[in-house]
N, C-alpha and C positions, 0 to 999 in steps of 0.2 A: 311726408308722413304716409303711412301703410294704412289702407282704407279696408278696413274687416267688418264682413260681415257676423256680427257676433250674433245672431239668429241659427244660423246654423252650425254651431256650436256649443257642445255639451255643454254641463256645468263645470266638471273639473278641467275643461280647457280654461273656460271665463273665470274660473277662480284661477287658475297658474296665470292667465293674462295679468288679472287684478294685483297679486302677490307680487307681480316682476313690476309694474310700478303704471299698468291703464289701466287707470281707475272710473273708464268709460265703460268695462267689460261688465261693472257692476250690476249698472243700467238692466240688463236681458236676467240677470239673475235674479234684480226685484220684480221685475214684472210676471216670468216667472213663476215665484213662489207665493208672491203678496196676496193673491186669493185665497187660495188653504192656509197662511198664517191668518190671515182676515178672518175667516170661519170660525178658525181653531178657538182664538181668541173672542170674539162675539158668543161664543158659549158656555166660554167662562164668565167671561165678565158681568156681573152685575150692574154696572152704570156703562151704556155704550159710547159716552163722553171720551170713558178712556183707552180706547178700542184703537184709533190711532193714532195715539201717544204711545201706547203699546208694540204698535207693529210697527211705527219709524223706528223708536229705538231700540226693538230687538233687530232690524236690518241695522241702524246703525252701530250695535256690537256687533253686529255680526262682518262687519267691513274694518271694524278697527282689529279683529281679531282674529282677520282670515287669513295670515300666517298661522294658525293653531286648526285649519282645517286637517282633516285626515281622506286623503283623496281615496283611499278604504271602502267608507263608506257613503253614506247617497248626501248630497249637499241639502236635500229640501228634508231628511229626518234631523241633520245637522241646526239647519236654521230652526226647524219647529222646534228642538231640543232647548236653542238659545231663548227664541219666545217664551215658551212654556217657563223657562227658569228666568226673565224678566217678568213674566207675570206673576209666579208664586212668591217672586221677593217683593212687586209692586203690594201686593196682598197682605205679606208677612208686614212690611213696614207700616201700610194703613192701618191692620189689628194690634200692630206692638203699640202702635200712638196712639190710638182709642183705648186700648184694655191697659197699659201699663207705660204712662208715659212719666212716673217718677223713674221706670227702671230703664230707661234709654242710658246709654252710654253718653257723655259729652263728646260732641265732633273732634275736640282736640286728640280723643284717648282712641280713637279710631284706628285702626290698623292695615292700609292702605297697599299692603306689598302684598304679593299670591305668589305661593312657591308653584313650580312646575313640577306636574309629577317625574318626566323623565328630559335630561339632557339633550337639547338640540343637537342633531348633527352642524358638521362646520358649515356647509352649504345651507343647511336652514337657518343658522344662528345671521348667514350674512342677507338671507333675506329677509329675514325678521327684521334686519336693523337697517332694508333698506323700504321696505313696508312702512315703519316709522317714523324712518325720516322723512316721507312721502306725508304721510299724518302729521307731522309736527311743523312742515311744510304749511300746510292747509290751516292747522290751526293757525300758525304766527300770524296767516293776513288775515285772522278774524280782527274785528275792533276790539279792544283791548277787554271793555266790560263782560264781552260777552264770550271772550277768548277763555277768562275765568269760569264764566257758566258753563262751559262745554268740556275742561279739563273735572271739574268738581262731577261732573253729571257720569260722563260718558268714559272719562278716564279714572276716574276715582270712584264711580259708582254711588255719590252720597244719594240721598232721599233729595226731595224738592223741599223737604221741610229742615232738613240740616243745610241746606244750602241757604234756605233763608235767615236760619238762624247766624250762621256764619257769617252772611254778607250783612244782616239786618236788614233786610228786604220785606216787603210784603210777600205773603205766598204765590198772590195770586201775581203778581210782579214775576216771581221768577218762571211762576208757569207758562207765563207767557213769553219771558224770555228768551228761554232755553225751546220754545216752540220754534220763534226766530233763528237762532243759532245751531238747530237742528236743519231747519229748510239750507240755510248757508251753505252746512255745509255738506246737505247733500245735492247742492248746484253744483257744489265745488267738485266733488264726488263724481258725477255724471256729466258735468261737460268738461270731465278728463282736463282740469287746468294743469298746465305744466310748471311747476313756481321753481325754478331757480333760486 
């Protein structure tokens, strides 16, 4: 195995490392950036409770979805882009469930597919789908309860309160859950497991 020092390496090097399938490359891009999303967010936030829960899982979309980088432009307005829109939906779903929780949609009527604005090229399409496989890898050796937690959360994007609802879960069960299944799987993430 090839021993890289991923320190002296840009961003859009550790992100094409990351996309071709070393997912140890990660590692230098949270450390990184996790300050300035840290701030970013602690000035939003009104309860610092949720400060990071907010910044694991805007890194964590931010790695399930980094085949959709655009090496263009800068990866740290990238990631804050992804934050800042994990926090205005964490926001939107608290105030839709305090001001209007008759007009919540049912989880079942939910609409879980996202069109692409424009066609992968062939070479991206094959990294895309070797990126995922790489994910889907990671996910199958979760245990199984929490293999659900982490599709519904991080792949499907539901609320913590639609997830409750679905599983029948206490809230505070799942938040803590999905706290677990997040740490998981960014061991898995960072000490670049290989899974066959």
């Amino acid at each position: 195995m090839e021993i890289r020092d991923y320190r002296a390496l840009d961003d859009r090097a550790l992100v094409r490392l990351v996309v071709e399938g070393d997912s140890r490359a990660f590692e230098p891009l949270f450390m990184r950036h996790k300050d300035a999303i840290y701030a970013m967010l602690v000035k939003r936030a009104t309860n610092s409770d949720d400060v990071d829960d907010l910044l694991q899982e805007a890194f964590m979309k931010a790695f399930v979805n980094i085949n959709r980088y655009n090496a263009d432009y800068d990866f740290g307005a990238w990631i804050c882009t992804i934050a800042k829109n994990t926090f205005v939906d964490f926001n939107r779903s608290r105030r839709n469930k305090a001001l209007n929780p008759e007009n919540n949609l049912p989880l079942e009527s939910r609409c879980t597919t996202n069109a692409q604005a424009a066609s992968p090229t062939p070479e991206e399409s094959i990294i895309n789908a070797q990126q995922r496989a790489q994910i889907e890898r990671y996910i199958a050796t979760l245990p199984e309860d929490y293999r659900e937690l982490f599709v519904l959360r991080f792949i499907e994007e539901y609320t913590y309160e639609e997830i409750a609802e679905a599983l029948q879960m206490k809230l505070g069960t799942v938040k803590t859950r999905i706290f677990r299944v997040r740490a998981m799987m960014c061991k898995k993430i960072t000490d670049g497991e290989k899974i066959e």
